[in-house]
N, C-alpha and C positions, 0 to 999 in steps of 0.2 A: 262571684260568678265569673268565669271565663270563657275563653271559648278555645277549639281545635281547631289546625292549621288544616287548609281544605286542602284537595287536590285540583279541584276547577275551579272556577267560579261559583261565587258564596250565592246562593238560591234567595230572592228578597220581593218577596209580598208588599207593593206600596199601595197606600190607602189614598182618597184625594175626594175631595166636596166640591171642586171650582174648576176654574181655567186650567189647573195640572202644568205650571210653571216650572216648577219644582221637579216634577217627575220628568216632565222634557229633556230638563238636563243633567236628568241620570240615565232617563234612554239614551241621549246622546254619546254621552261617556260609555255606556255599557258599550258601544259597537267595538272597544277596543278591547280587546281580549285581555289584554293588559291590565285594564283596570280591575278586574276580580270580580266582577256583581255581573250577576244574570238577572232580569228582572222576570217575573216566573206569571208575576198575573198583577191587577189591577185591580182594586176595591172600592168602593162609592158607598157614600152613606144615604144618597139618591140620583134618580136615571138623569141623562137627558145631560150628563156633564159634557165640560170640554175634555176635562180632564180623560174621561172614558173614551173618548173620541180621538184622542191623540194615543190614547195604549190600541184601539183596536187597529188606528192608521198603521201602528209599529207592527204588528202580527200578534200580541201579546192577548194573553186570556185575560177577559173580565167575567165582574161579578157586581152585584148590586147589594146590599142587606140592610133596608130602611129602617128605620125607627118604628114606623106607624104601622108596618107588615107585621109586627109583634105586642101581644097582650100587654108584653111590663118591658121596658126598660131591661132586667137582669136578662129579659129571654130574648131581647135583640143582641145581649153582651154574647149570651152561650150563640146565637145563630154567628155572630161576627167570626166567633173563635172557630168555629166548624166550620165556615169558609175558609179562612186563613187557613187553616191548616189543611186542609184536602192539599192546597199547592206546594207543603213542607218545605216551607222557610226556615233560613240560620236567620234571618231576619227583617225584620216591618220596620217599615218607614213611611210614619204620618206627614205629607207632603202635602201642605194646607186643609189636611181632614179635622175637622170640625166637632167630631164626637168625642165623648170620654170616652175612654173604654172602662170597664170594671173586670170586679175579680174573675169572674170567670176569663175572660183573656189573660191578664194579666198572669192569671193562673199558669197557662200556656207559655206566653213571650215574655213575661217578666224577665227585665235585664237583656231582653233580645230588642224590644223595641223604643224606635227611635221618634225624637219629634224635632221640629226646628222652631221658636218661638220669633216673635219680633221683637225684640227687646234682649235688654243685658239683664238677664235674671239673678240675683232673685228680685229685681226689681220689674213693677208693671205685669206682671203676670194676668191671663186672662186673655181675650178678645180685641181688648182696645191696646195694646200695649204701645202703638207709635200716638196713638191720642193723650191717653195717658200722660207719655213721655213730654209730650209738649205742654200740656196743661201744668205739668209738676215745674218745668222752665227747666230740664236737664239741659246742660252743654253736648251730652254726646249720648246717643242712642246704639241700636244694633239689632243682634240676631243669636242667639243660644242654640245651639245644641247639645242634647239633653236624653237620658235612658229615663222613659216614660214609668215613673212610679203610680201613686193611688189618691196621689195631690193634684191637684191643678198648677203644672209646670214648675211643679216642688222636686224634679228627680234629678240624678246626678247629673253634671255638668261635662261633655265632651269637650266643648271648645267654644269660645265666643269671639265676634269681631266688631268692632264699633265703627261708628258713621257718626261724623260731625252735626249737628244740630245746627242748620244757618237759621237766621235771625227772622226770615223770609218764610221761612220753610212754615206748611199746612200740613195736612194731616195727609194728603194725597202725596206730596213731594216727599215726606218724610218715607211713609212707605215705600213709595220706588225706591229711595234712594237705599235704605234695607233689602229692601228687595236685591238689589242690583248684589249686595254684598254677600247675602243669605245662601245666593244660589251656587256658589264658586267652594263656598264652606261648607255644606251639606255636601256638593260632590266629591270633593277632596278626602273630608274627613269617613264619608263609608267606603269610598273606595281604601284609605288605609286600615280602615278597622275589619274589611273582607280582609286584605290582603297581608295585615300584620298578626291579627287578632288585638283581644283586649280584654282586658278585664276591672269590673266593677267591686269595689270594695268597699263599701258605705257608701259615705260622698264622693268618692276619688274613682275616675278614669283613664285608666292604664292602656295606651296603645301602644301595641311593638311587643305585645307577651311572646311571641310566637319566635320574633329575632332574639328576644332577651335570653331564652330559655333553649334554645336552640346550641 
């Protein structure tokens, strides 16, 4: 999968469950025309976010699509995919969102959508990944970014960054301290994959198709 070089800014749907950390500092980045990402709407897997409350502070559309508003599981996946796309994104970015998606999405963004873990994958996968990480006694943890496959943070690999592991460090520090690092590498890396394109070939992450081929 690849993608085509845009002529604006790349159209990008972010999803968010929480505080919206993550997406703050791709609103922030987006103000510059430079960077390539338009942020086009804001997704929640439930109301009452901050997350929600920092897209609607920016002027930015939102949307809600719970779990429990839905019979099954598959028919919150199909409702998820019908919202994303009303706002036709090059592409989603899970910004501390909390849900799987399944095939019906995936059907859709497949190879479009992005996630950021906490952890250096493929290790610690899951929820707990900085707890995890300290219980197992690593020396050096981090943050993956990764094209959302049908696994639980089994998809290919964009880019990862590690963070030292001090001796001191809890489950709360170790976070921040990923945190602190997560957030610079998530903005960097969509704004080069708007702005360069990229393309996905198995496991492998090719940014820059756009210069390459040019």
């Amino acid at each position: 999968m690849s993608t085509t070089p845009p002529h604006e800014p790349v159209p990008v749907v972010v999803l968010v469950s929480g505080t919206g950390s993550l997406l703050q500092a791709i609103l922030d980045a987006s103000q510059d025309p430079a960077y390539g990402v338009r942020v086009v709407a804001v997704g929640a897997d439930r109301a009452g976010t901050l997350g929600v409350e920092r897209a609607e502070a920016a002027g930015i559309p939102t949307f809600v699509c719970q779990v429990a508003d839905h019979a099954t599981r598959e028919e919150w996946d199909a409702a998820l995919a019908e919202a994303v796309t009303a706002y036709e994104p090059q592409l989603v970015v899970s910004a501390g969102f909390l849900k799987l998606v399944g095939p019906a999405f995936l059907a859709r963004f497949g190879g479009r959508y992005l996630n950021s873990h906490n952890a250096l994958l493929p290790s610690f996968p899951g929820i707990h990944g900085p707890a995890d990480a300290l219980a197992y006694g690593v020396k050096v943890a981090g943050a993956t970014l990764f094209v959302v496959d049908e696994g639980v943070d089994t998809g290919a690999i964009v880019a990862q960054v590690a963070v030292p592991v001090l001796d001191d460090d809890t489950v709360e520090t170790l976070t921040e301290r990923i945190k602190a690092a997560e957030r610079p590498q998530l903005v960097e890396m969509l704004g080069r994959m708007a702005r360069e394109g990229y393309a996905v070939e198995g496991r492998r992450v090719t940014i820059g198709t756009w210069r390459s081929s040019g």
